[in-house]
Each structure stands twice: as structure tokens, then as C-alpha cells.
LONUZA-197975 format. One record per residue: residue number from 0; y, x, z of N, C-alpha, C in turn. Coordinates in nm, 3 decimals, padded with zeros to 5 digits. Example, Ala and Ser with C-alpha at 12.3 -4.5 7.8 and 13.67 -1.06 7.14 Angstrom:
<pts>
     k       n_y       n_x       n_z      ca_y      ca_x      ca_z       c_y       c_x       c_z
     0   -00.569    01.319    00.780   -00.450    01.230    00.780   -00.330    01.320    00.780
     1   -00.225    01.285    00.708   -00.106    01.367    00.714    00.003    01.290    00.787
</pts>
This chain:
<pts>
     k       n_y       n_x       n_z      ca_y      ca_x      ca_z       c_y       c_x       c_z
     0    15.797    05.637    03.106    15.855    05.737    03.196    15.895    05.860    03.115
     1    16.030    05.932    03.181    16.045    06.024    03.074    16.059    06.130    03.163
     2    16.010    06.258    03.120    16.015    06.372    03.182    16.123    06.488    03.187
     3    16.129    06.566    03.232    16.245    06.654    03.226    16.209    06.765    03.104
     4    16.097    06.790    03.135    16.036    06.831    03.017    15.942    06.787    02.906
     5    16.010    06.739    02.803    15.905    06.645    02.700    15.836    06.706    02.598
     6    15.820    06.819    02.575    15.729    06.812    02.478    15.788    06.837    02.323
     7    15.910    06.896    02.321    16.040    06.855    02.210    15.989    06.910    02.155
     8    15.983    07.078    02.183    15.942    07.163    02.086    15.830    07.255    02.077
     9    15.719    07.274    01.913    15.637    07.270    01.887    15.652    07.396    01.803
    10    15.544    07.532    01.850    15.531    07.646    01.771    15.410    07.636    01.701
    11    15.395    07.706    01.566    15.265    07.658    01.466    15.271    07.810    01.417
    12    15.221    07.913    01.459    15.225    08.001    01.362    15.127    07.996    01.261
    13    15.159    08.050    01.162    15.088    08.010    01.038    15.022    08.131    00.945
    14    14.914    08.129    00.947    14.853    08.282    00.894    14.657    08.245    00.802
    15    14.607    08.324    00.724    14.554    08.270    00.602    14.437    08.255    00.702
    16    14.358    08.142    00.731    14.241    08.056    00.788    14.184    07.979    00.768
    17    14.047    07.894    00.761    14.041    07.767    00.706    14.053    07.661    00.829
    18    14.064    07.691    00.909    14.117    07.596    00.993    14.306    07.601    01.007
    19    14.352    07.613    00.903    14.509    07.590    00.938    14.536    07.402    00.903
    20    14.455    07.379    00.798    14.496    07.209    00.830    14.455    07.097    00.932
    21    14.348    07.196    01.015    14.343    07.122    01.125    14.426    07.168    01.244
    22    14.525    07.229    01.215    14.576    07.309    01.326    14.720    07.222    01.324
    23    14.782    07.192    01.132    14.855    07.135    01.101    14.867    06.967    01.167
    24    14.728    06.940    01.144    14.752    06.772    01.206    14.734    06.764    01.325
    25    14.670    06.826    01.381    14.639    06.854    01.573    14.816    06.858    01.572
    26    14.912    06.973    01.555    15.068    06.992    01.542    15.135    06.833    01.554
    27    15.112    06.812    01.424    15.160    06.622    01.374    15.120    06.552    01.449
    28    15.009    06.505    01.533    14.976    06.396    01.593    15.031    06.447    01.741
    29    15.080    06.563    01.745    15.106    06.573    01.926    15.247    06.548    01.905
    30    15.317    06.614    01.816    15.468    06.573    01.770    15.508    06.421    01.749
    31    15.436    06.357    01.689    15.410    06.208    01.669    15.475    06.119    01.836
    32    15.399    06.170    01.894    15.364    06.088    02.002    15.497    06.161    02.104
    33    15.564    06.282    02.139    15.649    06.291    02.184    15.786    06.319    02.097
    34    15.814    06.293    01.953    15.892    06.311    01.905    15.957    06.443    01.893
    35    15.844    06.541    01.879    15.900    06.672    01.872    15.952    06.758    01.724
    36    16.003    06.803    01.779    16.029    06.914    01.635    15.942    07.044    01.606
    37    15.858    07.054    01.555    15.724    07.144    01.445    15.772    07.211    01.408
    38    15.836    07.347    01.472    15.871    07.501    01.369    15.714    07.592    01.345
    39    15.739    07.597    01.233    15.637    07.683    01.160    15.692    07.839    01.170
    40    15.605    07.955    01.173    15.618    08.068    01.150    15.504    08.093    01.106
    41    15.535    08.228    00.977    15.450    08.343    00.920    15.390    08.391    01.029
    42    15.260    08.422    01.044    15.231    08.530    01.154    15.120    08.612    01.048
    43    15.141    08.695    01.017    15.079    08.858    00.948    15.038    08.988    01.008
    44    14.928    09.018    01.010    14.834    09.136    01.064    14.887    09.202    00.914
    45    14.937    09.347    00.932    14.955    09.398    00.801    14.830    09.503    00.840
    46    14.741    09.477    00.659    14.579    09.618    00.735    14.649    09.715    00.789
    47    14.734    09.763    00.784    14.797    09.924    00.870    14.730    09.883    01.033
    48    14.728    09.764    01.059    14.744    09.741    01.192    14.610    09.838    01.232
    49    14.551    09.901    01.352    14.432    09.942    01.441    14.481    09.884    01.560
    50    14.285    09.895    01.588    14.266    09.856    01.722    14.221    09.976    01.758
    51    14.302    09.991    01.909    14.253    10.116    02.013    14.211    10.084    02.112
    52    14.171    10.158    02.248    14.063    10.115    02.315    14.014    10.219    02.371
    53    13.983    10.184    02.510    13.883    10.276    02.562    13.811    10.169    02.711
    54    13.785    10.239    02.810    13.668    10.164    02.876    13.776    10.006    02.989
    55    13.901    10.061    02.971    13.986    09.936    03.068    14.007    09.849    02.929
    56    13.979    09.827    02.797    14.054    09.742    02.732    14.105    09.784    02.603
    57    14.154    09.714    02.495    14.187    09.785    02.374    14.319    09.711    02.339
    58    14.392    09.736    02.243    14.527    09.678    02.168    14.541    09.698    02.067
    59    14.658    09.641    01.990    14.652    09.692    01.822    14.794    09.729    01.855
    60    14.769    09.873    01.740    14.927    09.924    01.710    14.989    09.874    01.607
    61    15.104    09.853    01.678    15.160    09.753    01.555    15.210    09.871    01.467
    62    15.246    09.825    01.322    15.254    09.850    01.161    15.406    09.867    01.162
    63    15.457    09.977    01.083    15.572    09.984    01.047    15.568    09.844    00.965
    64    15.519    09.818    00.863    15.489    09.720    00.759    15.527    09.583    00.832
    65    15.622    09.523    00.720    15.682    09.403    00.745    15.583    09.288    00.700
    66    15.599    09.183    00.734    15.466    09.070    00.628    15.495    09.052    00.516
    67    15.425    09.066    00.414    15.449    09.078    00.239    15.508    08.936    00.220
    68    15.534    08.960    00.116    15.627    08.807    00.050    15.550    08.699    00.028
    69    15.444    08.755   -00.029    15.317    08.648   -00.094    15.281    08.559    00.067
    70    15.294    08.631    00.113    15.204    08.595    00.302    15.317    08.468    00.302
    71    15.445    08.536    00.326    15.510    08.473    00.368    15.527    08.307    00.333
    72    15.549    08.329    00.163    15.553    08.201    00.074    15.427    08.135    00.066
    73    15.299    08.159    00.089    15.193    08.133    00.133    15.188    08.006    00.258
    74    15.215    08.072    00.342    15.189    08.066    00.482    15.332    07.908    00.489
    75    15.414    07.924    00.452    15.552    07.817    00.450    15.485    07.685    00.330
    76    15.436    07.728    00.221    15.395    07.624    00.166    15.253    07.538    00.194
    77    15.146    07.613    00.278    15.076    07.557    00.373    15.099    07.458    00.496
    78    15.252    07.544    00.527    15.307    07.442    00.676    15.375    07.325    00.611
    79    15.449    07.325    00.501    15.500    07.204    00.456    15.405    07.100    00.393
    80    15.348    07.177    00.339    15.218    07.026    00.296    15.125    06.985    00.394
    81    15.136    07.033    00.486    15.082    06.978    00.642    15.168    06.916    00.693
    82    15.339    06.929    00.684    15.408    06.830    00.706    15.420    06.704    00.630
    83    15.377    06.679    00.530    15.386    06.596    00.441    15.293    06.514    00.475
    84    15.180    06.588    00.444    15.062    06.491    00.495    15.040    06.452    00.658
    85    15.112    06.497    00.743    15.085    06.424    00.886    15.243    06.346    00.890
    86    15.324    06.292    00.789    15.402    06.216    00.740    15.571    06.327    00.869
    87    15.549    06.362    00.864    15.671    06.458    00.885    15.786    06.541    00.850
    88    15.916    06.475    00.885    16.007    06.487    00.741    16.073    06.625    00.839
    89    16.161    06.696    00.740    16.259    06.802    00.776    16.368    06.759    00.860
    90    16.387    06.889    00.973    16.475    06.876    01.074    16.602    06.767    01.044
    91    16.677    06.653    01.106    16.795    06.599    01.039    16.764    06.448    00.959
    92    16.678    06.450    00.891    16.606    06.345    00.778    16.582    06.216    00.917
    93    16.526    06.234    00.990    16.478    06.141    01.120    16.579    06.181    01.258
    94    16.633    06.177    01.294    16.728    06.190    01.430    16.638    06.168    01.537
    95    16.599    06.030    01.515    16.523    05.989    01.653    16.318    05.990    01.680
    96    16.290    06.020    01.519    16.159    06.098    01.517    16.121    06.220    01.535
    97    15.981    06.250    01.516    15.952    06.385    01.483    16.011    06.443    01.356
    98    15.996    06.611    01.380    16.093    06.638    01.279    15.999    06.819    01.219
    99    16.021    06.884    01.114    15.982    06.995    01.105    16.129    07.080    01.066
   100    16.077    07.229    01.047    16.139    07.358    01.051    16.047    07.468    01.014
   101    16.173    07.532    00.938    16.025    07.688    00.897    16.158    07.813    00.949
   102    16.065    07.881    01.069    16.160    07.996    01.090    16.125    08.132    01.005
   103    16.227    08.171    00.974    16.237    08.282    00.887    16.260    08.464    01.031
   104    16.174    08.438    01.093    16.133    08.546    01.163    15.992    08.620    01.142
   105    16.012    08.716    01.145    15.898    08.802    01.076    15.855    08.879    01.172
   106    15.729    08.831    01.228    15.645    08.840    01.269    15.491    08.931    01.257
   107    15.492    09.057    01.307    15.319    09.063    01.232    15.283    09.161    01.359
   108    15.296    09.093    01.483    15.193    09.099    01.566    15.180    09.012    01.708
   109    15.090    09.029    01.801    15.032    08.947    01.875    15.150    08.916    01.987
   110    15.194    09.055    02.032    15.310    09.061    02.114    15.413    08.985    02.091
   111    15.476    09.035    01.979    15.596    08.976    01.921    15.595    08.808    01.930
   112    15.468    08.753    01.855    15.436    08.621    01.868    15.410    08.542    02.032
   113    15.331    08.623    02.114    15.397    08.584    02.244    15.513    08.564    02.321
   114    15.620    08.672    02.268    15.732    08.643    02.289    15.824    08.520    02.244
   115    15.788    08.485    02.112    15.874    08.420    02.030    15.831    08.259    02.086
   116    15.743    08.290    02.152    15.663    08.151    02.211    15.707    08.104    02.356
   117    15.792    08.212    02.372    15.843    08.187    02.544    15.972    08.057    02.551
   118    16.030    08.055    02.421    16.136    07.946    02.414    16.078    07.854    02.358
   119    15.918    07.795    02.335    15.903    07.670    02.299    15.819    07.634    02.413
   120    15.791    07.518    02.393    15.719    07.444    02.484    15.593    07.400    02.476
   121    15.515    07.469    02.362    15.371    07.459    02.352    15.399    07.562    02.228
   122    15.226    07.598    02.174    15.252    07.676    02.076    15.095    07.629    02.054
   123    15.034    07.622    01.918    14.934    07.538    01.869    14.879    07.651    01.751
   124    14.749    07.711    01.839    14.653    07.760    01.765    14.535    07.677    01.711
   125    14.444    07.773    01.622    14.270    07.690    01.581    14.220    07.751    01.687
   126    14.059    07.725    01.705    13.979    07.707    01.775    13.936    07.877    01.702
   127    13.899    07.942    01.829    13.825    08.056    01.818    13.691    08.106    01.861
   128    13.638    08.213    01.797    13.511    08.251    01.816    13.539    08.382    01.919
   129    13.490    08.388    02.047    13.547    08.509    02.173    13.435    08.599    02.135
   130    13.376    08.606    02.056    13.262    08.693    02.007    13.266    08.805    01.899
   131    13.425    08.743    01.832    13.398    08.818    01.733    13.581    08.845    01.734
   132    13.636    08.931    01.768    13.767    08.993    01.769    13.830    08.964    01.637
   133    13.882    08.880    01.648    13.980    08.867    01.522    14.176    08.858    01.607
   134    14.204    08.890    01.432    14.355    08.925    01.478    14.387    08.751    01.579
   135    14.380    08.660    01.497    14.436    08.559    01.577    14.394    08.501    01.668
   136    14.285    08.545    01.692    14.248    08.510    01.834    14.283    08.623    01.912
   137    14.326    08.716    01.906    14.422    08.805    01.990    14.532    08.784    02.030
   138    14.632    08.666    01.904    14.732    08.614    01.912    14.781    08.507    02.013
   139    14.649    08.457    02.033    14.650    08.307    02.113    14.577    08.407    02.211
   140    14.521    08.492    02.276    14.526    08.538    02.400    14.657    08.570    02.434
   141    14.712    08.623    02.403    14.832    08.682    02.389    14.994    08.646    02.446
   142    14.924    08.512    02.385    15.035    08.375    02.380    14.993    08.379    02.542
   143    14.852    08.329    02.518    14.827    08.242    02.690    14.857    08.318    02.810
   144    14.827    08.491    02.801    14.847    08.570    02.917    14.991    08.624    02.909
   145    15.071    08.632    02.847    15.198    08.680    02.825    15.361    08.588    02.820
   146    15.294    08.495    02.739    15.417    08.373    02.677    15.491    08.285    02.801
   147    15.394    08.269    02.903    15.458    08.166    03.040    15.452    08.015    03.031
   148    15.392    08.015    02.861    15.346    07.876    02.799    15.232    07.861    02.770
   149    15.228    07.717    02.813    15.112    07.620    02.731    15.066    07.649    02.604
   150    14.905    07.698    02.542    14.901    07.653    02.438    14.828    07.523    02.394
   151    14.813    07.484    02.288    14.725    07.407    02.247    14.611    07.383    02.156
   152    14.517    07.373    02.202    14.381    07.421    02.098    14.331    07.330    01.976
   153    14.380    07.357    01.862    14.304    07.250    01.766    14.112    07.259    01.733
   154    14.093    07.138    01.711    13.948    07.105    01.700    13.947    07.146    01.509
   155    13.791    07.160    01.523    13.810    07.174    01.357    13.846    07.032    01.281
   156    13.796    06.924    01.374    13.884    06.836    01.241    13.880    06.688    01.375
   157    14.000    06.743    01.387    14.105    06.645    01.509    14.087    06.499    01.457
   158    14.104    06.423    01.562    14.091    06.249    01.574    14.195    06.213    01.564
   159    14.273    06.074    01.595    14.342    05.954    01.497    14.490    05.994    01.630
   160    14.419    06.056    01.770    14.511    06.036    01.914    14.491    06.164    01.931
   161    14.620    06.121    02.058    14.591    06.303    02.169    14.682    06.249    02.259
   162    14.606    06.270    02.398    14.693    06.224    02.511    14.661    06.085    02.571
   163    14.580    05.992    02.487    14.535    05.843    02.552    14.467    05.844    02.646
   164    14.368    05.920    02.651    14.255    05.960    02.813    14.233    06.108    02.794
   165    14.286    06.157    02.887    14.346    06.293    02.933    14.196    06.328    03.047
   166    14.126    06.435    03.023    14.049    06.465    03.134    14.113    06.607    03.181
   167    14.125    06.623    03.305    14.150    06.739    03.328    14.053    06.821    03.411
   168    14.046    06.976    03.360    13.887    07.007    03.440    13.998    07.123    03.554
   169    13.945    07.053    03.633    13.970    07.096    03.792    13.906    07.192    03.842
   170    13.927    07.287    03.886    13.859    07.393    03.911    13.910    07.445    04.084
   171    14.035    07.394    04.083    14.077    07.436    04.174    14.163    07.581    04.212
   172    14.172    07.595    04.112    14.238    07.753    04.088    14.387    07.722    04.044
   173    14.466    07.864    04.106    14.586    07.843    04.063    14.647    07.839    03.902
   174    14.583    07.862    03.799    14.537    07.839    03.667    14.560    07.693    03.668
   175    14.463    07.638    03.683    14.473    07.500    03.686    14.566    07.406    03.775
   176    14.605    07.454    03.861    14.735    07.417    03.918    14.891    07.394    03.801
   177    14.888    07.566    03.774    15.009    07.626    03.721    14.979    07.513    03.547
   178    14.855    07.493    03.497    14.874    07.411    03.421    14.863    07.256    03.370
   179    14.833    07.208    03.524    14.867    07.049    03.538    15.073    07.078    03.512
   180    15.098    07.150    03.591    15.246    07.116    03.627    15.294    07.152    03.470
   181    15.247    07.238    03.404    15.294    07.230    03.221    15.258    07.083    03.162
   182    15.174    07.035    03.172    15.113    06.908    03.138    15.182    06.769    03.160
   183    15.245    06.803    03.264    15.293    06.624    03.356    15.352    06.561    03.220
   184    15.468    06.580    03.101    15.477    06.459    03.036    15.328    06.459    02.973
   185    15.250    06.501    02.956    15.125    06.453    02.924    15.099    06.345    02.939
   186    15.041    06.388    03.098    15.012    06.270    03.166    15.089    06.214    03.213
   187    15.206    06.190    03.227    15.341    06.036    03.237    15.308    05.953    03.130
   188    15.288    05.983    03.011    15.221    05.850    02.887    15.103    05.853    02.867
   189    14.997    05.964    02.951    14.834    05.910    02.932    14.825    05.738    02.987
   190    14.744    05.720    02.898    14.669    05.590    02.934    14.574    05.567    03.065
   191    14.509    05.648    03.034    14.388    05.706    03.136    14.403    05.853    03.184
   192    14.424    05.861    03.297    14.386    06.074    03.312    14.251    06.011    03.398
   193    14.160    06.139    03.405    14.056    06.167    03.502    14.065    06.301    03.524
   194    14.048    06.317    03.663    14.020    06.466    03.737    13.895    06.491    03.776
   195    13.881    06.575    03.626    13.687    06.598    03.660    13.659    06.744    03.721
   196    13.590    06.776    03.816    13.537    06.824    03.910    13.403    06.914    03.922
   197    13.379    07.014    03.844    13.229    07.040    03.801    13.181    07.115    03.915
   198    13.036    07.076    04.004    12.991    07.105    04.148    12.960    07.275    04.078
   199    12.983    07.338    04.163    12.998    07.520    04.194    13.040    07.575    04.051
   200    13.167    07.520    04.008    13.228    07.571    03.933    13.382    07.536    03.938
   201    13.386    07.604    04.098    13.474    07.620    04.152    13.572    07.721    04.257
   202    13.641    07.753    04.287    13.721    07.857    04.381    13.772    07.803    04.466
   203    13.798    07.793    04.578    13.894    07.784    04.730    13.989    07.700    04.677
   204    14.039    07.593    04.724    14.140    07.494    04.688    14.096    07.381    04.693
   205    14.219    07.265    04.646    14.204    07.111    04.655    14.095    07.061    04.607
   206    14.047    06.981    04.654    13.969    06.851    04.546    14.012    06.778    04.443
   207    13.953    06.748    04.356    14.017    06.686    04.250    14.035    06.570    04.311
   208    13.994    06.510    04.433    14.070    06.350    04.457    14.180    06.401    04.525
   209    14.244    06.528    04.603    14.349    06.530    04.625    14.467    06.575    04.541
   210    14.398    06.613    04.417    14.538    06.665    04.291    14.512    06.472    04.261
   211    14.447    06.364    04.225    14.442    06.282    04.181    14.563    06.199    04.270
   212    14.534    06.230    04.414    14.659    06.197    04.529    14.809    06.234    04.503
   213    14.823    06.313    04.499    14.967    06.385    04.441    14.986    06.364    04.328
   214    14.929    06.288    04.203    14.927    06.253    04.071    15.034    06.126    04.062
   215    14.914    06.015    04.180    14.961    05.921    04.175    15.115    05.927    04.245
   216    15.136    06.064    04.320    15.298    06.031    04.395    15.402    06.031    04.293
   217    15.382    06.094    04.164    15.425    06.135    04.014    15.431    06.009    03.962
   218    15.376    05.942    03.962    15.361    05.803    03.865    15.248    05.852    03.829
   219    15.157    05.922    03.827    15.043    05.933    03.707    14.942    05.878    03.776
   220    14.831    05.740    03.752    14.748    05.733    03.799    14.619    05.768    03.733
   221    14.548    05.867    03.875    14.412    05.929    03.798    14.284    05.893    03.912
   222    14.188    05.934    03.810    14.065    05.883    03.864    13.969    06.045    03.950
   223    13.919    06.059    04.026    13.866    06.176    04.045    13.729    06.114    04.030
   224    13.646    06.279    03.973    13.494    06.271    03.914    13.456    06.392    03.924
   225    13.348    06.383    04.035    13.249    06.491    04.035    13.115    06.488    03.982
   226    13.080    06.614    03.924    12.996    06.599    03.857    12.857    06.701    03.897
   227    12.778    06.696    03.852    12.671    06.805    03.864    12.662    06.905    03.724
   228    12.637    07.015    03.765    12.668    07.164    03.627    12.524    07.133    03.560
   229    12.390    07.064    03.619    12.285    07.050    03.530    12.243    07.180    03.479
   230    12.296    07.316    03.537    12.277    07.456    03.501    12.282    07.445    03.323
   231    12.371    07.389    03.243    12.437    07.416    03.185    12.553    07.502    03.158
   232    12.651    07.525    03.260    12.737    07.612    03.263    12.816    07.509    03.285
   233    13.008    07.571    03.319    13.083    07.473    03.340    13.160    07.411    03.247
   234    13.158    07.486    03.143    13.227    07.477    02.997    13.165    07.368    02.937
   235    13.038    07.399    02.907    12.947    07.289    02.850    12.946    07.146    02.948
   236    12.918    07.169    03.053    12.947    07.045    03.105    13.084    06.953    03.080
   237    13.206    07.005    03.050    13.302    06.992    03.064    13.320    06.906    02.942
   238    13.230    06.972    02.805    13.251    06.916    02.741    13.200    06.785    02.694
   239    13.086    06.787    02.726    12.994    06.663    02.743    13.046    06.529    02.843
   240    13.153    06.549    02.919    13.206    06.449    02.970    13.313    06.426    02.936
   241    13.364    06.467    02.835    13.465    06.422    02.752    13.419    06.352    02.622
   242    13.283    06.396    02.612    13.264    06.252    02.507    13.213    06.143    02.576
   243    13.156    06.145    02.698    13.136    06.055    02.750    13.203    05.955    02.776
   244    13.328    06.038    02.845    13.467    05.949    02.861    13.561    05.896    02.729
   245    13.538    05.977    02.641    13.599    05.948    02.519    13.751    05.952    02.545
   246    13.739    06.072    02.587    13.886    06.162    02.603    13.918    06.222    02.466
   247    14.061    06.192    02.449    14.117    06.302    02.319    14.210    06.397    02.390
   248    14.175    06.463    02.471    14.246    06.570    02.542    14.206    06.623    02.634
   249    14.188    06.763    02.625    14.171    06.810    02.789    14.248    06.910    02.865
   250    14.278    06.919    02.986    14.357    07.025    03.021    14.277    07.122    03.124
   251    14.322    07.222    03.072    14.229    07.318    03.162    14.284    07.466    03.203
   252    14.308    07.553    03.290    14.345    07.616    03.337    14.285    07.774    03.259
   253    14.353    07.837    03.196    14.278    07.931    03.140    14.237    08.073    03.222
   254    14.093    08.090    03.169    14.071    08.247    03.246    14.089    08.259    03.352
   255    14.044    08.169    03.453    14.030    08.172    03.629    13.965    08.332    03.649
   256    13.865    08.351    03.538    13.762    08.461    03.544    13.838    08.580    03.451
   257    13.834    08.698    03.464    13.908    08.775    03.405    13.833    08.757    03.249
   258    13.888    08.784    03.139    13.914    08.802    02.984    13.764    08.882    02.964
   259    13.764    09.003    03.024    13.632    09.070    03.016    13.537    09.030    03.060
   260    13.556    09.008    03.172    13.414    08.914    03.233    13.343    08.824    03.188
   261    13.431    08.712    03.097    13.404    08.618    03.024    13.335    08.675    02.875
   262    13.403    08.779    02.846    13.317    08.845    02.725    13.197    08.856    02.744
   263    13.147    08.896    02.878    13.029    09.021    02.867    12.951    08.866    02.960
   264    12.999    08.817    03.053    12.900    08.720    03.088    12.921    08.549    03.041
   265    13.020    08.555    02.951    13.031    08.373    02.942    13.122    08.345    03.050
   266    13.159    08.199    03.006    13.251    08.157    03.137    13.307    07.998    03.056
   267    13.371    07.944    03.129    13.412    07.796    03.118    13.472    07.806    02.982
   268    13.623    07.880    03.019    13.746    07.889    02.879    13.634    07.968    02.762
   269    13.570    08.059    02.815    13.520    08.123    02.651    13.408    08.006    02.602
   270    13.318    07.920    02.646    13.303    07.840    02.593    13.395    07.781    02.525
   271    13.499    07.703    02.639    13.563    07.563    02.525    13.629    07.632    02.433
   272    13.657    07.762    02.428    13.786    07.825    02.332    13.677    07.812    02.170
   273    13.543    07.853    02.209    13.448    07.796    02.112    13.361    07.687    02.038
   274    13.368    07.615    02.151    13.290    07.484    02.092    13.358    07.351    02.102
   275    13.496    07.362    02.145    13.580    07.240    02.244    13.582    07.160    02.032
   276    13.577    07.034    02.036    13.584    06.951    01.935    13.653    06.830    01.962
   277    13.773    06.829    02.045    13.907    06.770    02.057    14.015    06.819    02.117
   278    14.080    06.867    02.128    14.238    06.917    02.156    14.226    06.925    02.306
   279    14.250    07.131    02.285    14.274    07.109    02.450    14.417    07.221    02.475
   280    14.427    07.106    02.561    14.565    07.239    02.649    14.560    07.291    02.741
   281    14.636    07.437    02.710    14.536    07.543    02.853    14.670    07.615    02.874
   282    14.681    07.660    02.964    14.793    07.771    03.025    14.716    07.878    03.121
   283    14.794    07.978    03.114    14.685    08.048    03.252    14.801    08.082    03.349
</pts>
């Protein structure tokens, strides 16, 4: 089945981490599978940058300062030997495969990079720590509350698939609504979806057997699964039934709970944004 929206195109910003080669093949194996095209960008915090702040929230001022050269040539010869090695040739070379690109837009802040993310169709960060404020995990908030897109979360060291058994955590929130409907070619070539259901870790809305109902009117057939929270939390649960199921994907609705709240008390997304150890896609 083919979608109206497939999945073509793939944002990677690229900035100095040790998780950028898992960010690179998480990129390759989702491109793989819908034949997308992988543009790479520089993304650079120049130190000029500060963070300001007071009791509603903080931001960084962005830097007269452009991203240095070294960053730049850095950051491009990282994304190409990640193309190489997840066997991915340059835009043109393959017509009817996946394909890569390095944009020469210069980039060095969170905003800017949300924006530049509004004309692709996913945009593929690493896995972050919500504990400890770093520039790029500001970036990928950024993306998720600003961009109008999907991102996608790499694991520190991604599996062989992505997309064969799809769990999606249901919450019932318009979050999770707004990001099944980013998802559908997802799930048009999942193998398996399940609509998992975690008991009081939930808001006003459908059941996951009735998004599983309207799935199947899509072509997508899914399974609904409720579960018990085991006063684990909902995050943790969430994740534990994805190895159960032996899902390489999950979709999940980001920040039902406001950004702060989740700081100061925990919450579903600030878990998985921390401990998730297979590829998840979130929109808010």
C-alpha cells in the first residue's frame, strides 16, 4: 500500500556526539525501507551562545557567530561515512533507492533547526538525557514543539529493522492522535502494529480497541492491549512491552504533560526520551 505521504524525506542534523553513528544507521535503516532521501546538516551551538531564564522557562540567545569551518567539515565527513556504511549512495547514483545529500545551510541554533525541519518529513535525533540541559536536546525539543513534524528517536545502538511490529502507546490524547496520523505509512507496511493501552495512564478519549477500529478502516490491521502500570510508571511500562512484543518501533505522542512538569515530576516521554533502546517516533 502506498501512502500519500511516504516517508521520502529524511533530516539528520549533525553535531559533535558519541551517539551520531547510531543516529546515522537508525537514518539508513528507516530510509532503506521507504526509499528516502537522507539530507544531512551541520547543526553548531557557537560557546557565544547563553541560556536565559527566569521562573516561566529559559532560551538561548542565539550568536552573531556563524558555525566554524572545522564543525562544518567535521560534521559532513561524519554524515558521509554513515552513508557509506548503512550502504547509501549520493542523491542521483540510485533513482529508485534510497539516496543521501549534505545541505550547505548554516545552522547554529535550536529555532532555526526547527524551522528547517518543517519541509521534511521526519527529522532524526540521539536519545537524550531530560536531566541534564544540553544544546541538542534543546534542539529536538524544539523540533517536536515547533517544527509540525515527526521526530525520530535513535537507540544507542539500533537493530537489523524499524517498522516490522510497530507498538503504539495510546494514551488517548490528542498528541497521540495528531501522531498516529504522522505515522500511517508506518503502519501501511508494519507487519504487526499493536495498540498498547497503559491502565491510568491515560486522559479522556478513545480506547485503544477503538483507534485499532479505525486502523483497520485504513488497511492497517492492529491488535489492542491493555495493560496494568505495576506502579512502575507509564514510560517504563511502555517499555518493557516492547521487548516483550519484540517491537522495533514505537509511536508515541509527545508531552501530553507539559515539558516542566515532566522535569520536576517524571512522566512517560521524559522517560522514553531516556531509556527507550529501539527507535521511537513521537510528534506532539
Amino acid at each position: 500500500m502506498e501512502s500519500a505521504m511516504a516517508m521520502k524525506s529524511v533530516l539528520v542534523p549533525v553535531y559533535p556526539d558519541p551517539g551520531t553513528s547510531s543516529v546515522l544507521k537508525t537514518a539508513c535503516l528507516f530510509a532503506e525501507r521507504f526509499k528516502s532521501t537522507i539530507e544531512g546538516i551541520s547543526l553548531e551551538f557557537p560557546p557565544t551562545h547563553m541560556l536565559t531564564g527566569d521562573i516561566y522557562g529559559g532560551a538561548w540567545v542565539p550568536s552573531a557567530q556563524g558555525p566554524s569551518e572545522r564543525q562544518t567539515r567535521e560534521a559532513r565527513e561524519a554524515f558521509e561515512a554513515g552513508m557509506r556504511a548503512g550502504g547509501i549512495v549520493p542523491v542521483g547514483a540510485n533513482p529508485t533507492g534510497p539516496s543521501w545529500r549534505w545541505s550547505e545551510q548554516a545552522i547554529t541554533d535550536a529555532g532555526g533547526m526547527a524551522g528547517w525541519s518543517r519541509v521534511f518529513d521526519i527529522t532524526v535525533y540521539g536519545r537524550t538525557t531530560p536531566s541534564v540541559f544540553a544544546a541538542h536536546q534543546y534542539a529536538l525539543e524544539s523540533t517536536l514543539f515547533e517544527s509540525g513534524r515527526p521526530v525520530l528517536l535513535a537507540p544507542p545502538a539500533p537493530g537489523k529493522s524499524i517498522g516490522d511490529t510497530v507498538l503504539i502507546a495510546w494514551n488517548c490524547s490528542t498528541e497521540s492522535a495528531r501522531t498516529v496520523a504522522h505515522a500511517m505509512p508506518i503502519l501501511e507496511q508494519a507487519k504487526r502494529v499493536v495498540v498498547l493501552t497503559v491502565e491510568g495512564g491515560t486522559v479522556p478519549g478513545p480506547a485503544g480497541s477503538d483507534l485499532a477500529t479505525r486502523l483497520a478502516a485504513n488497511g492497517v490491521k492492529a491488535e489492542a492491549r491493555t495493560v496494568p502500570d505495576h506502579a512502575r510508571g507509564s514510560g517504563a511500562t511502555i517499555l518493557a512491552e516492547t521487548t516483550k512484543l519484540g517491537a522495533d518501533l514505537v509511536i508515541k505522542g509527545a508531552y501530553t504533560q507539559s515539558r516542566l512538569r515532566q522535569l520536576i515530576f517524571g512522566g512517560a516521554t521524559s522517560h522514553i526520551l531516556a531509556h527507550a533502546e529501539l527507535p521511537v517516533f513521537m510528534a506532539h
